[in-house]
C-alpha positions in Angstrom: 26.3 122.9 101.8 24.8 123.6 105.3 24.3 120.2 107.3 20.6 121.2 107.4 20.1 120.7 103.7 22.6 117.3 104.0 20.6 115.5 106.1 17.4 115.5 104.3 19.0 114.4 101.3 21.0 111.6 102.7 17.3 110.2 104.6 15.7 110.5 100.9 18.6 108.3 99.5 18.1 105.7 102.4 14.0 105.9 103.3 13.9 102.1 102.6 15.9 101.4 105.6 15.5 102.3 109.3 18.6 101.5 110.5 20.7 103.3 108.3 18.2 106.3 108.4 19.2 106.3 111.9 22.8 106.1 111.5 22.5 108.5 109.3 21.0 111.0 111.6 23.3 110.1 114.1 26.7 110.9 111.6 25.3 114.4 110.9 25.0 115.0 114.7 28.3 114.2 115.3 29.5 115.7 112.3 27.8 119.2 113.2 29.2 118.8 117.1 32.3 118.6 115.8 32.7 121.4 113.9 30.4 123.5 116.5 34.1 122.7 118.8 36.4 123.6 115.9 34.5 126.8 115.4 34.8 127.4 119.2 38.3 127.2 118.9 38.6 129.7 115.7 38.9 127.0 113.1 36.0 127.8 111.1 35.6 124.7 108.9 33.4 124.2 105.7 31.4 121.3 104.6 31.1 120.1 100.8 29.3 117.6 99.5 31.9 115.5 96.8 35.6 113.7 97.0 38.2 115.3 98.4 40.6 117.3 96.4 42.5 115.0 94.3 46.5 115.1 95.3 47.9 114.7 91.6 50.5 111.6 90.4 53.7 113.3 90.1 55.9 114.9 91.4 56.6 111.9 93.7 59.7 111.1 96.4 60.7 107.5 95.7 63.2 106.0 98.0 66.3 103.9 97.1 68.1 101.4 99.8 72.1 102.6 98.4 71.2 105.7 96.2 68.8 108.0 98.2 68.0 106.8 101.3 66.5 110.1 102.4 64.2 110.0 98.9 64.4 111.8 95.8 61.9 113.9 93.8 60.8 112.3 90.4 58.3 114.3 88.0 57.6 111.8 85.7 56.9 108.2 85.5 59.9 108.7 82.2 62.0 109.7 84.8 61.4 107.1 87.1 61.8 104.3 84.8 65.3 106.3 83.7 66.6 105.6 87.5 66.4 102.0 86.7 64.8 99.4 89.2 65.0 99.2 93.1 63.3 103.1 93.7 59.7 102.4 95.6 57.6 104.9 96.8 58.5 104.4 100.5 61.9 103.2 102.7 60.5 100.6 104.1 59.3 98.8 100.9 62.9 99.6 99.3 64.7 98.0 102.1 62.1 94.9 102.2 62.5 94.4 98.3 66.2 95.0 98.4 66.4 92.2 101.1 64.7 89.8 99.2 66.5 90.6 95.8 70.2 89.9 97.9 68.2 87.0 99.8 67.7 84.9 96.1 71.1 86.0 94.6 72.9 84.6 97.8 71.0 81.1 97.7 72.1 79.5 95.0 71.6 81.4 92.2 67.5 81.9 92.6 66.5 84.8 90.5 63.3 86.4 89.1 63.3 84.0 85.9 65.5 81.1 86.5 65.5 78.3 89.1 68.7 76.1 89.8 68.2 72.5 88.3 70.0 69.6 89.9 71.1 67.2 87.4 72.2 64.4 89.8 73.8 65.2 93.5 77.2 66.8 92.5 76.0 69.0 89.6 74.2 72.1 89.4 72.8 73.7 86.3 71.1 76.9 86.0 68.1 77.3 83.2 68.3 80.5 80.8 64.7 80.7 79.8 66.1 83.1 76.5 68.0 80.2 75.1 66.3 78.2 72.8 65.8 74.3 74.0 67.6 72.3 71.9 64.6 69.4 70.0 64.6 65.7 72.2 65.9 63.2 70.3 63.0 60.4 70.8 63.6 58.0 67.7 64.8 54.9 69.7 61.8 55.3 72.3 59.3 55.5 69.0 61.0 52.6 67.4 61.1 50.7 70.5 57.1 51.1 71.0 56.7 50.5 67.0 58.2 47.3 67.7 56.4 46.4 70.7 53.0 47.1 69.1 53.9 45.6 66.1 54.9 42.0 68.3 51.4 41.9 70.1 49.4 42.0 66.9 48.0 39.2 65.7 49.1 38.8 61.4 46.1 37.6 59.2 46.4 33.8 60.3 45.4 34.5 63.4 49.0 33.9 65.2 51.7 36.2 66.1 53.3 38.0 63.4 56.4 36.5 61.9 58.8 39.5 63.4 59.3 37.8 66.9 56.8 38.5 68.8 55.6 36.3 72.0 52.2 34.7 72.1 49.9 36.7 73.7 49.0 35.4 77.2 45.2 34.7 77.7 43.9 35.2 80.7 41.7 32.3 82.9 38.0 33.0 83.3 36.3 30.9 85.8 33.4 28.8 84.8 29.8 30.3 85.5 28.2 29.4 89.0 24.3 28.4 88.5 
């Protein structure tokens, strides 16, 4: 597509609006400039309308801190989740990730799923979030609050039941002012 028949098309898509009718103009000027200095040069260059040519997924170099340093070339996604974790696509982002992995294994025991507990200052117990949590055994705190209910309601005379309970305590109102 010749820039000729590009820049008519792109003011129709924008006619609502000046300013980018004008920015517009100004793109396809530069645009064409450019390539007039290309073709001076012998790099005869082609214009096209669309995205660019899609680079395709795989084959892909992914880069490991201790195994390939330099990268390695994996074809599939299979084959990349065959080498296991710590591959990412660049050296940079392996090193950063292998830094933090060694960073929470040497601090206590921090990994990706469990968090140290400290049960008083001495003691230090790790959670396993694949155990099962053995059931709280709450029947004396229950029984305790059954009984303490129990106490502060009033039987059918009107008192205090017979099981021990304390009267309740009323509270003073003050008289009303007038």
């Amino acid at each position: 597509m010749f820039l000729h028949e590009l820049l008519p098309r792109l003011q129709a898509q924008h006619h609502h609006d000046l300013q980018a009718v004008q920015n517009i103009i100004n793109a396809v000027a530069e645009v064409e400039r450019g390539l007039n200095v290309l073709a001076k040069y012998g790099h005869v260059l082609h214009l096209e309308h669309g995205a660019a040519y899609h680079i395709p997924e795989w084959p892909q170099v992914l880069f490991h801190v201790h195994a390939a340093p330099n990268g390695r070339v994996v074809n599939s996604s299979w084959e990349a989740l065959e080498l296991g974790e710590g591959w990412w696509p660049t050296y940079q982002e392996a090193q950063y990730k292998e830094g933090v992995r060694m960073q929470f294994r040497g601090r206590g025991g921090v990994g990706d799923r469990s968090l140290p507990m400290l049960q008083d200052g001495n003691t230090r117990v790790t959670f396993d979030p694949d155990a099962p949590s053995p059931p709280k055994d709450n029947r004396s705190i229950i029984d305790e609050w059954k009984r303490s209910v129990a106490a502060s309601r009033p039987d059918d005379n009107g008192g205090p039941q017979a099981s021990g309970g304390a009267e309740p305590q009323r509270v003073p109102t003050a008289p009303p002012t007038s």
